[in-house]
C-alpha positions as CSV (number, residue, x, y, z in Angstrom):
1,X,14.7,4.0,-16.1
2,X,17.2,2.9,-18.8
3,X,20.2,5.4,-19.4
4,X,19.7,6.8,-22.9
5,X,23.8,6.8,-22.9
6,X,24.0,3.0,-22.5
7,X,25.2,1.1,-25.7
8,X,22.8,-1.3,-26.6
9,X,23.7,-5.2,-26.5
10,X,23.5,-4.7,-30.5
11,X,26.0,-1.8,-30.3
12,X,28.2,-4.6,-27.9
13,X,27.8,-7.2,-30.8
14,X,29.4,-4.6,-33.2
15,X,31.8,-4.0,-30.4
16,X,32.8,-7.9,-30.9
17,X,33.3,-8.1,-34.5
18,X,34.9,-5.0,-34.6
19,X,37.6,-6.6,-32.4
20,X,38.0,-10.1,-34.5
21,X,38.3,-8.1,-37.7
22,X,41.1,-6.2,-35.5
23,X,42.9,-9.3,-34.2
24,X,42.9,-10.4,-37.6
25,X,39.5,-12.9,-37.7
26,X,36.6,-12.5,-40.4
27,X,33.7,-12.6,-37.7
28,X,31.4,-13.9,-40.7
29,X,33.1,-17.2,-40.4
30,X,31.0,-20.1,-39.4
31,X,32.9,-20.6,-36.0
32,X,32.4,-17.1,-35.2
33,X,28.9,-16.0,-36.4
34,X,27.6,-16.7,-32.8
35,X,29.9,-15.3,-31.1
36,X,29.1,-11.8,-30.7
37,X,25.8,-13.0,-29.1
38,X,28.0,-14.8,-26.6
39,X,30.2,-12.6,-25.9
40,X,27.4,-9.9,-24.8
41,X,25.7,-13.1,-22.8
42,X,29.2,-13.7,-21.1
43,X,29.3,-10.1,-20.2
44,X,26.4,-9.6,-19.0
45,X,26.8,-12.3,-16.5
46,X,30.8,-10.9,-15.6
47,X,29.9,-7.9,-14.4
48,X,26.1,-8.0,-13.2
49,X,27.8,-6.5,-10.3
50,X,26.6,-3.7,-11.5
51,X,23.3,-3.8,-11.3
52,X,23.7,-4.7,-7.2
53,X,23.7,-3.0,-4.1
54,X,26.1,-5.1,-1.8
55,X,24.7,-3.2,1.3
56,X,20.7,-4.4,0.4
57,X,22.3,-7.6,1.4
58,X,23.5,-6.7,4.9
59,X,20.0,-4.9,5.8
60,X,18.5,-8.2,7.5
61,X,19.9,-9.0,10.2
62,X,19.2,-10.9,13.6
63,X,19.7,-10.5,17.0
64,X,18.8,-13.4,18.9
65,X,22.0,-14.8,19.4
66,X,22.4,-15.5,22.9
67,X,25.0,-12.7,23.2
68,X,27.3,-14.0,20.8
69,X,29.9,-11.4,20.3
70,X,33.2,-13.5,18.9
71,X,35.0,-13.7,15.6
72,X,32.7,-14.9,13.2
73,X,34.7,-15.7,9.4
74,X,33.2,-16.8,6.2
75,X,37.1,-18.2,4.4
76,X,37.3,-19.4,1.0
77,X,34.5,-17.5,-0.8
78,X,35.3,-18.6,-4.5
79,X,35.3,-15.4,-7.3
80,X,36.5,-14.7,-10.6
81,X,36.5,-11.1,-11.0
82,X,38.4,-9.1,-14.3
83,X,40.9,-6.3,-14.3
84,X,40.3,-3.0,-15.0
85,X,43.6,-2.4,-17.1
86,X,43.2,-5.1,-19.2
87,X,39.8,-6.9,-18.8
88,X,41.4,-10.1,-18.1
89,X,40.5,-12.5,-15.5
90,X,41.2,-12.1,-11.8
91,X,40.2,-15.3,-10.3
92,X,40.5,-16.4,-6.1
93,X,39.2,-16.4,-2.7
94,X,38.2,-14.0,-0.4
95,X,38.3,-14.3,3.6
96,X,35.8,-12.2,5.7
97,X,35.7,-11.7,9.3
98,X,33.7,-9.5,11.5
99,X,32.8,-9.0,15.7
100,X,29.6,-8.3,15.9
101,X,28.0,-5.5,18.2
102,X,24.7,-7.2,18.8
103,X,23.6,-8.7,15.4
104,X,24.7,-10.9,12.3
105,X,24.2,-11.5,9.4
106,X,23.5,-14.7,7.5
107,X,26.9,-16.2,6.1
108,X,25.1,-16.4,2.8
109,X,24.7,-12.8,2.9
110,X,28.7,-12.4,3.0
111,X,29.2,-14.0,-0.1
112,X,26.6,-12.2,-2.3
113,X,28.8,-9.1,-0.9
114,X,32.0,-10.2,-2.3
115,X,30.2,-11.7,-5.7
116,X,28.5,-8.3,-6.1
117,X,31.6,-6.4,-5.7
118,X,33.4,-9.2,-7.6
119,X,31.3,-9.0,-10.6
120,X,33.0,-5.6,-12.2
121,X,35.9,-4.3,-13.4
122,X,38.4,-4.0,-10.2
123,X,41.7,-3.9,-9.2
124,X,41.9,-6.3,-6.0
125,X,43.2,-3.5,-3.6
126,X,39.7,-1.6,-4.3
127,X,37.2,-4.9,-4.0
128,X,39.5,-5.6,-0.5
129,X,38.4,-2.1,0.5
130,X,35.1,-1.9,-0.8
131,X,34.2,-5.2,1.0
132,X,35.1,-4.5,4.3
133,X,33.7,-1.0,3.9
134,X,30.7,-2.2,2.8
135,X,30.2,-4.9,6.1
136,X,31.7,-1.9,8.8
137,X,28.7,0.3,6.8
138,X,26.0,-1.6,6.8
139,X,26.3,-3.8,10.2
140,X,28.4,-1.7,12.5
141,X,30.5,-4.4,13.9
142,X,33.2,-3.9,16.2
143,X,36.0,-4.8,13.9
144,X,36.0,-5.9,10.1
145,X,38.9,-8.1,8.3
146,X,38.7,-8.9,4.9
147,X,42.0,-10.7,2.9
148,X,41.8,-11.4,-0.7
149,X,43.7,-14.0,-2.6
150,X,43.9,-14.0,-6.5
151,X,45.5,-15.1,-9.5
152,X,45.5,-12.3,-11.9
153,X,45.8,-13.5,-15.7
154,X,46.6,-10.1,-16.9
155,X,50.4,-10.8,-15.6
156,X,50.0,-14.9,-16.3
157,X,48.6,-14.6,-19.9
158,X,50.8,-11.5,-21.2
159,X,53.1,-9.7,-20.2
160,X,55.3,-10.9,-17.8
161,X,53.9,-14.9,-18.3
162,X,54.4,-15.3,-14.6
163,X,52.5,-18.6,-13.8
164,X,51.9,-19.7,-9.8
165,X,51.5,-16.2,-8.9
166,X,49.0,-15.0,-6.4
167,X,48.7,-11.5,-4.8
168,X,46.9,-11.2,-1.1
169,X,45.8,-8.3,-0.1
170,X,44.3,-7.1,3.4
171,X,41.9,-4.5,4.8
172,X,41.2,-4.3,8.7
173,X,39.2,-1.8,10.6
174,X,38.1,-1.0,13.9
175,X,39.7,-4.0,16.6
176,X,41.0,-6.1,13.5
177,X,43.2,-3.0,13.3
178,X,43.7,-1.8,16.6
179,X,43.5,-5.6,18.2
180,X,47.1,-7.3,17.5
181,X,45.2,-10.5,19.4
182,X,42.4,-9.8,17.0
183,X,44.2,-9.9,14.1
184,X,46.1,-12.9,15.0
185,X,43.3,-15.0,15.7
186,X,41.2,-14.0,12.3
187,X,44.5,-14.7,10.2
188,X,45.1,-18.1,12.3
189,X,41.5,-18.5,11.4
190,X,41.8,-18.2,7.7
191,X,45.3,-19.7,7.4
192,X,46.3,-18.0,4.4
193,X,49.2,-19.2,2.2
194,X,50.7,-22.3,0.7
195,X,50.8,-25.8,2.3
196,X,47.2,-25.1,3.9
């Protein structure tokens, strides 16, 4: 059922020219006629996200793995994401790791997580939190670790101007947390930094 509250994408279009008149533009100008339409296009692709439930994607789930119970990481899972503060891009990688207590989960399935979560307004300490929530929810491994890399263009593109930055941030639970060997391993695993 739609919520009656919801702007409608031709209440977003207004929303658009509204701000080009403000930034100084006359959104009747043949460059810009379209781009209200756009805009509300671009945004509804940005933050689908909302419309997802990252734990549907845990719920299948298979056992018959031999007794496979090591480290299993998913590194280097591409996602552009935008700031709550100041709606600008937040692009980077996230690094997921997990011990499994009897099942897995398909490595596709990890992904989706972190695009779902991606895919709204955040601040990078809550999508770290919320992914590794989500995965020690829904499968009930023995240990979750989840380390997020990103370039935030709220601080490159205003601001400050501070280009070449990235901000990591980390989230273990269970034996990532209380396993210093555990720990080690998954960060040797995903090699975070420069030079890798």
């Amino acid at each position: 059922m739609a919520d009656p509250t919801r702007p409608t994408r031709e209440d977003a279009e207004s929303a658009v020219r509204t701000l080009l008149r403000w930034a100084g533009e006359d959104p009747a100008r043949e460059g810009l006629l379209d781009t209200p339409k756009r805009v509300a296009k671009a945004y509804q692709d940005w933050f689908s996200g909302y419309a997802l439930d990252p734990d549907d994607y845990l719920a299948r789930t298979f056992e018959e793995v031999c007794g496979y119970d090591e480290l299993i990481v998913l590194r280097d899972i591409e996602f552009e994401s935008h700031c709550e503060h100041h709606m600008a891009p937040i692009i980077g990688k996230a690094h997921v790791g997990y011990l499994p207590d009897g099942k897995v989960v398909g490595i596709s399935k990890l992904a989706r997580v972190v695009d779902a979560y991606s895919r709204r307004f955040q601040v990078q300490e809550k999508m770290t939190s919320q992914i590794a929530d989500c995965i020690q929810r829904v499968l009930q491994p023995r240990g979750v670790g989840v380390v997020i890399e990103g370039a935030h263009e709220c601080m490159t593109t205003r601001g400050v101007h501070k280009r070449g930055v990235s901000m990591i941030t980390s989230k273990m639970l269970g034996s990532f947390r209380e396993d210093a060997r555990t720990r080690a391993e998954f960060l040797q695993f995903i090699d975070v930094g420069p030079g890798r």
